[in-house]
N, C-alpha and C positions, 0 to 999 in steps of 0.2 A: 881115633888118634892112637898111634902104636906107642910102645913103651918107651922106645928111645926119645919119640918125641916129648914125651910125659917127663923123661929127667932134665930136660930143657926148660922146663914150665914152670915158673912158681906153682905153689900150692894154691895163694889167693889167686891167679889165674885160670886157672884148672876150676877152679872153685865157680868163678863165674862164669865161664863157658857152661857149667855143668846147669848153671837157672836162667842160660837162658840167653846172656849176655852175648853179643856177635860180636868177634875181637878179630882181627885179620893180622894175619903172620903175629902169630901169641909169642913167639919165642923173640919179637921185638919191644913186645911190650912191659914196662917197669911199673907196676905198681907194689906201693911203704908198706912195709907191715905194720904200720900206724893208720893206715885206713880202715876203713869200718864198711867189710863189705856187704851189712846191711841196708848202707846208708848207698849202695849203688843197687838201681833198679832193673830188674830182668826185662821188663816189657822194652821194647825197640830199641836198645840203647848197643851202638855200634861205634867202637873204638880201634881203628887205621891205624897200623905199622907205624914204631917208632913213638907210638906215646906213652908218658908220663904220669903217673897221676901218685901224689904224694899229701900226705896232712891229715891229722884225725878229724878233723873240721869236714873235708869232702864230702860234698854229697853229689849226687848224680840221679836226678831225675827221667822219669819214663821220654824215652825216643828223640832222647838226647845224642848228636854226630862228635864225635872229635876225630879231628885231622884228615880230615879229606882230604884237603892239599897239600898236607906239612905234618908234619911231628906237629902234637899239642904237649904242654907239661901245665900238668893244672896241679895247683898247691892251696889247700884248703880253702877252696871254692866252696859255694852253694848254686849251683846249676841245674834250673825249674826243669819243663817240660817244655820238649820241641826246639830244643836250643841246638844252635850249629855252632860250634868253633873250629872255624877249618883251618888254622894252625894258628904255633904262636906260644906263649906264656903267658900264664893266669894264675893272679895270687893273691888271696884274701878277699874277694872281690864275689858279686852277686850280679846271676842271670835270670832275671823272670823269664814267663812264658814267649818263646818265638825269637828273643833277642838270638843276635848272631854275628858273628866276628870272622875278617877274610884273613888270608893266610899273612903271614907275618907281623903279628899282633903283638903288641904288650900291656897289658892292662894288669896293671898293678894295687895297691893297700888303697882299700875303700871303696870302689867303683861303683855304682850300682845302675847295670841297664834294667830298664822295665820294660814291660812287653812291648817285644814287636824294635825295640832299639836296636841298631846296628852300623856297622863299621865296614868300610871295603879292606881293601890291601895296608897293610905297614902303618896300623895306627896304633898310638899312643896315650894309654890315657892312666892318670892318678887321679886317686880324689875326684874324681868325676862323677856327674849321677845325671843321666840322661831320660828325661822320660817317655810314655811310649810314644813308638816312630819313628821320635828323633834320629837321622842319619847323617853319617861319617862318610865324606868320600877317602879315597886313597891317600895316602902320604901326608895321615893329619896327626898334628901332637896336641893334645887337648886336654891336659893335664889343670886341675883346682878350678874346674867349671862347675855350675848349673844350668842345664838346656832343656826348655820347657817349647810347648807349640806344636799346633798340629791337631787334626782329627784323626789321621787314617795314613795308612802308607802310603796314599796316594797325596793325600795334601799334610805334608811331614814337615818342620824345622829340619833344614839342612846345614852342615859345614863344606866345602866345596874343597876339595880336592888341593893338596899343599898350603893347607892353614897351619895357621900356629897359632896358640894361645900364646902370649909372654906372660910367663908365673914368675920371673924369678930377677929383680933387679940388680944395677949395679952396686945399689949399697947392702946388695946378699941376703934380702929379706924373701919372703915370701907372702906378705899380708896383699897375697891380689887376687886372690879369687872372684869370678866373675859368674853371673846371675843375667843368662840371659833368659829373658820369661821373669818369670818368680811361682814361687809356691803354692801361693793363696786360688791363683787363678786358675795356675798350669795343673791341676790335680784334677780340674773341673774337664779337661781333655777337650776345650770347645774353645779356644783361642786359635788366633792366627798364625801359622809359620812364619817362624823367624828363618832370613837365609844369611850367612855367611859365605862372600862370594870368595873362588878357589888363587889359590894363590897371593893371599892376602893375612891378615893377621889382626889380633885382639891384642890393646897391651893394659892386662890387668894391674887393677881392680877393676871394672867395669859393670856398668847395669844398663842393660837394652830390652826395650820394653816388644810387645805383641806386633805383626806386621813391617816390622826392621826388615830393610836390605840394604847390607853392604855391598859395593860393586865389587868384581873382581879386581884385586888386583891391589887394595887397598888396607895401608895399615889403620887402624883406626882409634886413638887413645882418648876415649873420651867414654863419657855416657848419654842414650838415648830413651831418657827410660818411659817419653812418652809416645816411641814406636811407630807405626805406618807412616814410613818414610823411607826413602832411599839415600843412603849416605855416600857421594861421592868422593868424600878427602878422607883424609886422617883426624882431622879436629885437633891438628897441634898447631902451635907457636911456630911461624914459619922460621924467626930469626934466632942465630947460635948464641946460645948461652954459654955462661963457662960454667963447669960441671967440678964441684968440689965434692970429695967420697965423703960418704957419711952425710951429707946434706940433704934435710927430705927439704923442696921446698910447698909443697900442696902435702901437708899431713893430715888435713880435713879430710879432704875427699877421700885417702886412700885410708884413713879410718871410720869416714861413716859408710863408707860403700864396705870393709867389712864386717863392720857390726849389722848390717842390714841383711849382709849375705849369712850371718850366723842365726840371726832373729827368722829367716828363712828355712835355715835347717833345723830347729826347731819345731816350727809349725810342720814342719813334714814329719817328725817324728810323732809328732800327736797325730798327723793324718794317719799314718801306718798305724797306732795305739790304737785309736777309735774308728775308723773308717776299715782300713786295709786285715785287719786282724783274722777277724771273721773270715773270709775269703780263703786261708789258708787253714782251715782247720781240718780238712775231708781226710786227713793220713799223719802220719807218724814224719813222712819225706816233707811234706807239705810244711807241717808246723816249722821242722826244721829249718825250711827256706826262708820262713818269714821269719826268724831269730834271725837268721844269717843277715838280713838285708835291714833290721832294726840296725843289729851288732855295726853294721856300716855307717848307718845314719847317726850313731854316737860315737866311732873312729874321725867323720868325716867332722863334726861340731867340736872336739877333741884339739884335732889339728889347725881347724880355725882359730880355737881361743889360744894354742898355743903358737899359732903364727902370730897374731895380734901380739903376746906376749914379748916374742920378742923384737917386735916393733920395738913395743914402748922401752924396751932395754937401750936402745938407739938412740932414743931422744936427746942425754945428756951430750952425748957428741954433735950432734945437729946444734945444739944452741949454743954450743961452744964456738963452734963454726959461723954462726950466724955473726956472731958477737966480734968475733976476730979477723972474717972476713968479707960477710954482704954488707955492703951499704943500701938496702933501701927502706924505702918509704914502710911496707907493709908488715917488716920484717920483726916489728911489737907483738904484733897479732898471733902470727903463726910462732914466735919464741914461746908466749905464753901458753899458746895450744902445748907445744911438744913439753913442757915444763909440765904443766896439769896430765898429762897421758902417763908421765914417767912415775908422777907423784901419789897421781890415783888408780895404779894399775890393779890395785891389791882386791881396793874396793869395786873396781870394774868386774875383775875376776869373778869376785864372792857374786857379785848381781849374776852375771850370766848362768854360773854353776848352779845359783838356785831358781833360777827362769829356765832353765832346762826343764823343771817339770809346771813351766804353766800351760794350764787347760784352756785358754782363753773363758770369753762369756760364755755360761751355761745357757742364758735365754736362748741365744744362737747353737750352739751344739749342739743342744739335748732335743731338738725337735728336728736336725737337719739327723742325727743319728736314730733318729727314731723311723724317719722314710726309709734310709736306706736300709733296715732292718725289713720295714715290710717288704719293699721290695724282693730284698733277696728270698726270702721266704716266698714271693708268687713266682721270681722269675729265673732263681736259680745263682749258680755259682761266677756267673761270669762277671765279672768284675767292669772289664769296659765297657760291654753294652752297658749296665746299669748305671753307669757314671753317665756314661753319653745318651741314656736313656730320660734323665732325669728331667721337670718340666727347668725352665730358667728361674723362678720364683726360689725352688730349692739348691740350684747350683748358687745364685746370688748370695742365698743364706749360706750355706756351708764356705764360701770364697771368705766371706766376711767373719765368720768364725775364726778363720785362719788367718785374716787381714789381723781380725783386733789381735793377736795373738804377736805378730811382727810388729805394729804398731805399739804395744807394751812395752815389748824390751826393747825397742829403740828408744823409749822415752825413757824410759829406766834406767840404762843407761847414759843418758846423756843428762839426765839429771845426775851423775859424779865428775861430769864432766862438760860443767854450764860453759866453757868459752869456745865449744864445740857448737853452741846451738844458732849464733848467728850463719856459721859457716853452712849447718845442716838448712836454714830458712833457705839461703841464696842457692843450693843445691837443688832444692827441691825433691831432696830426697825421699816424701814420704808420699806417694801421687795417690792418682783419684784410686778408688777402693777394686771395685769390679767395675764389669761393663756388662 
């Protein structure tokens, strides 16, 4: 490289060419002098014309692609090993091992793919956490999901090409985060693919259990949560109602579905605490990835309690409305719900903030952490073999560790808020444990 071209160059450019790093047309590329070119690794990591990379948070892991197809700008990411992001924007968000994103992407605060997730063309995701396999066809927006399901790339949970999550209502909330899988199970990597057919849509809150399909083509405002089934409709009320703003009229369901999705990300923070920790310890890059993809899992519990939050800020307009303007039958019930949501938010609050650190049962833990430890020690660092390697005795145990653990703070909760619990028996929100 001649000298003119070197006054062209940053310094941190120059810098990482010099360990290693394959950059193509250098004098395209922007990299902050608030990165830490520590924290990007020489071994195979090749960065295409026109990318970004910005935030002292970044990290960039060995034989890592950006922008193959596009300009990438990635803004204090944690991006594992073997990860492709073939263009797009990336911010605050985590890539395990193999995950991979197609060109025109936005994945935005909190994300988190786990290995082997991935995305095609022009998708969209917030607050989302996908775990391995999971795939995204083209033109999907999937913004305040969990998607659990799947063995292998080859039998994966899918979303089908021009989906839509609906996150965000007309009375302007966002308490609808949607759980499809769940935690307890989905960690155990030995559940059935869920499929989302293409050109159809979710309108959260929602909970869809193991073996779900929806047809193409279908919106679908309901919950499924006891799965191997094929859903032809929507599951809505076919006749028009009249629609007054600020009126919730189901405030049950769209607050036990997300207290149930936040009792969920919970137990996943404990899996990553005691299960997932270990796995990430072989390097300095290493450790960092797993802070970065914790640091998510208590952004993404964060935004939960504080969507909920402003739920119940709602309420007092809702039952003003009720009073002023429905006439019916049921309208006692669900008045006194949203009156007790608004009354006991404080105490709801104080529960959740301090269920953040339950351990669930120690009988169940400590012997299901105790295999996985031998294991790793005969079999090594890989993380999904040993998961998928496990016999079913100890997948059961460890599911149910993390069950009693969801199963806790739901009761916990709903003990501040007893005129909730008829509504949560007739939901059936609490199902069978494992399978």
């Amino acid at each position: 490289m001649g000298a003119t071209m070197d006054c062209r160059i940053s310094q941190k450019i120059q810098l990482l060419i010099k360990k290693g790093v394959k950059i193509a047309n250098p004098s395209t590329v922007d990299i902050g002098e608030e990165v830490e070119i520590e924290n990007i690794s020489s071994d195979g990591v090749v960065i295409y014309g026109g990318c970004k990379i910005y935030g002292k948070k970044t990290l960039i892991m060995s034989r890592v692609k950006l922008g193959h197809k596009g300009p990438v700008t990635i803004e204090n990411c944690q991006i594992g090993p073997d990860v492709d992001l073939k263009g797009g924007f990336f911010c605050n968000s985590v890539f395990l091992q193999k995950a991979n994103m197609g060109y025109g992407a936005e994945v935005r605060d909190a994300c988190i793919l786990e290995e082997e997730a991935n995305g095609a063309h022009v998708v969209g995701l917030k607050h989302t956490i996908l775990f391995p396999f999971v795939t995204l066809g083209s033109l999907v927006n999937f913004c305040d999901c969990l998607m659990a399901g799947g063995t292998s790339r080859r039998n994966h949970s899918e979303v089908g090409s021009s989906y839509v999550h609906f996150n965000f209502t007309p009375n302007h909330d966002k308490a609808t985060a949607s759980l499809i899988g769940d935690v307890p199970r989905g960690v155990m990597l030995n559940q059935k693919p869920i499929f989302l057919g293409g050109s159809g849509g979710l309108v959260g809150p929602s909970q869809l259990g193991y073996g779900t399909v929806i047809a193409a083509g279908v919106i679908y405002r309901g919950d499924f949560r006891e799965g191997d089934g094929l859903l032809l409709d929507g599951g809505a009320r076919k006749s028009n109602v009249t629609f007054y703003p600020g009126l919730y009229l189901n405030v049950a369901r769209r607050v036990l579905n997300s207290i149930n999705y936040i009792a969920n990300l919970i137990a996943l923070k404990q899996w990553y605490v005691h299960v997932r920790c270990p796995f990430f310890q072989e390097s300095h890059m290493s450790r960092e990835l797993y802070e970065g993809a914790l640091e998510k899992v208590d952004l993404a519990i964060d935004e939960r309690i504080n969507r909920l939050k402003a739920l119940s800020n709602n309420m007092p307009q809702s039952v003003k409305l009720y009073q002023n303007s429905v006439r019916e039958k049921d309208t006692q019930e669900t008045m006194h719900q949203e009156k007790e949501l608004f009354d006991r938010w404080n105490e709801i609050e104080d529960t959740l903030y301090l269920l953040r650190k339950e351990f669930g049962e120690i009988p169940q833990r400590n012997p299901f952490l105790e295999k996985i430890a031998k294991e790793r020690l005969e079999k090594g660092n890989d993380y999904i073999g040993l998961i998928q390697g496990l016999e079913q005795k100890w997948t059961v145990m460890g599911a149910k560790w993390l069950q009693d653990i969801v199963d806790d703070i739901n009761r916990k909760v709903l003990e501040k808020i007893p005129s909730f619990k008829n509504a949560a028996n007739r939901f059936q929100w609490e199902d069978a444990r494992t399978a």
